[in-house]
Steps between C-alpha positions, in 0.01 A plus 500: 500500500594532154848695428351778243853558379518129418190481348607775271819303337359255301356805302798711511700174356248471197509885429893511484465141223253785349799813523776239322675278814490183614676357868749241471728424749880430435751324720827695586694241653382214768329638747406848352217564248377830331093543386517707169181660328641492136385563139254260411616486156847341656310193652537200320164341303624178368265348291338156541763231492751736561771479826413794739817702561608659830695850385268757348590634097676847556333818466465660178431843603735733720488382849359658838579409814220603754659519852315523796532613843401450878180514576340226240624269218521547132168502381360706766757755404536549131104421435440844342818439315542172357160527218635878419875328361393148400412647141855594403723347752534147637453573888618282791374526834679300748409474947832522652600278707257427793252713324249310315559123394891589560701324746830391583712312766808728468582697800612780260250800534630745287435736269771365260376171564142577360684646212718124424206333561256757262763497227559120501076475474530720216764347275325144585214649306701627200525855595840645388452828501227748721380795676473498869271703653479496920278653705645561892599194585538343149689826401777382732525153328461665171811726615672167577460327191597840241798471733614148466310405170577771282476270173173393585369843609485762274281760701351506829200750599443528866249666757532536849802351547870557604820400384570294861348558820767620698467469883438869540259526236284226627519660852384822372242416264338285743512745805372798262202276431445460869571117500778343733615267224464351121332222669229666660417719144530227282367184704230633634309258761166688570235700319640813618834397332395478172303794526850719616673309217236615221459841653887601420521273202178724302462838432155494512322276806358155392232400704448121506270306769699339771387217361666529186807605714531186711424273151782666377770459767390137533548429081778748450758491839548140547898399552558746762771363645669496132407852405596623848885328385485661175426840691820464695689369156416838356714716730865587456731749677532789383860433439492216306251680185652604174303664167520194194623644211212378312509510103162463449205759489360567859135676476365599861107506519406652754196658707558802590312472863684187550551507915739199537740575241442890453555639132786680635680086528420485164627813324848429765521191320441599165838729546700219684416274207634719205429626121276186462276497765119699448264617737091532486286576703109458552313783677217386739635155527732324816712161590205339317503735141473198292146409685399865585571623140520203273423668202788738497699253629464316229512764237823616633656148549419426112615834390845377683486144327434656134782751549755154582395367174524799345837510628561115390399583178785771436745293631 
């Protein structure tokens, strides 16, 4: 029987060449390669006669980073977002590793990994200089490379997310949410898996046909065994956490209904963070605000890019 969710990509691919990005994929080091949608005006057109060359121009706009999280790669994710920036700001969109086309052999499942690996992707193509923005997941690695590329990131907006997922965060996040573990909310096997995932993920309920369900853990949980690794590289002790003392601008995006990381994380955060750090927040919207509420989302994320350049420009 035909996988509906598969059937679907080959349009989703064309309508995000339509929205401004293209995939390439770039090699980090033997053994471990990245897929990237990027800006299609950074792929190379040589002209008849002309030798075809492997890095892409750089970007001549300011640079977004589109991080996404768990639950599906970075198209999936950022769909609603991607066409909305592409006009004024040369977007990236990469699948972490084991998400999407991304794969390596390392044994290293880390968050800080993701973030070497993401940041060497992104100065292969010529970026110097970007916003991160990280949703759950992504918002960790997006933490991770503020942190340890501070000359490369000059702002990070994040949703969902946490600074590090201490061991008794993790064990009370999960058991509030009436799961036993990460695994069993984010690696759902069954039907009825997804369905618990989605139901404290939205705000609102989303009704899908089981169908659609099982099409969409067959396309978008494959490399369980990986993911399940990068689960358990996610956890520290509590002991062992310390706050960054970032320099750059930290917005938080939140929604406000937001069951796995409450608003309350969020505005904690916001005061362990400092003077530079921001909070929003989207009424009506959960874990998934940038799907449930895309176009505030959107207008709230750009009113947050304009006011960096704005800030650019003074300086």
């Amino acid at each position: 029987m035909v996988n509906l969710v598969a059937l679907q990509r080959p349009l989703m691919n064309k309508l995000m060449k339509m929205a401004g990005v293209t995939p390439h994929t770039v090699q980090i080091q033997p053994g471990t390669v990245m897929n990237f949608w990027i800006p299609n005006e950074t792929i190379n057109k040589p002209k008849k006669g002309q030798p075809v060359t492997t890095t892409p121009p750089k970007p001549d706009k300011p640079v977004v980073v589109l991080i996404h999280g768990f639950a599906a790669e970075g198209m999936v994710t950022w769909q609603f977002q991607i066409g909305s920036l592409a006009k004024n700001y040369s977007v990236y969109v990469p699948d972490l590793l084991f998400f999407g086309g991304s794969i390596t052999d390392s044994p290293d499942r880390s968050p800080t990994f993701q973030a070497e690996c993401l940041t060497k992707g992104l100065k292969n193509l010529g970026v110097e200089r970007c916003t991160v923005v990280g949703f759950s997941y992504g918002g960790m690695v997006a933490f991770k490379m503020a942190e340890l590329y501070p000359d490369m990131v000059s702002a990070a907006v994040v949703s969902g997310s946490i600074l590090a997922m201490t061991d008794s965060i993790s064990d009370a996040t999960v058991s509030s949410l009436g799961f036993s573990s990460s695994s069993e909310l984010l690696l759902p096997t069954s039907v009825k898996g997804l369905k618990a995932l989605l139901k404290v993920a939205a705000h609102k309920k989303l009704w899908f046909p089981d169908r659609l369900h099982k099409d969409f853990l067959e396309v978008m949980f494959n490399n369980r065994k990986e993911r399940g690794e990068l689960l358990e590289g996610l956890i520290v002790s509590n002991k062992d956490t310390f706050i960054p003392g970032f320099p750059q601008r930290i917005h938080l995006l939140w929604g406000e209904n937001d069951q796995i990381f409450k608003v309350e994380h969020a505005q904690t955060m916001r005061e362990q963070l400092g003077g530079k750090a921001t909070f929003r927040g989207l009424k009506k919207a959960g874990h998934l605000v940038h799907l449930e509420r895309p176009c505030a989302y959107n207008r709230c994320l750009k009113q947050f890019l304009s006011s960096l350049q704005e800030d650019e420009a003074k300086n």
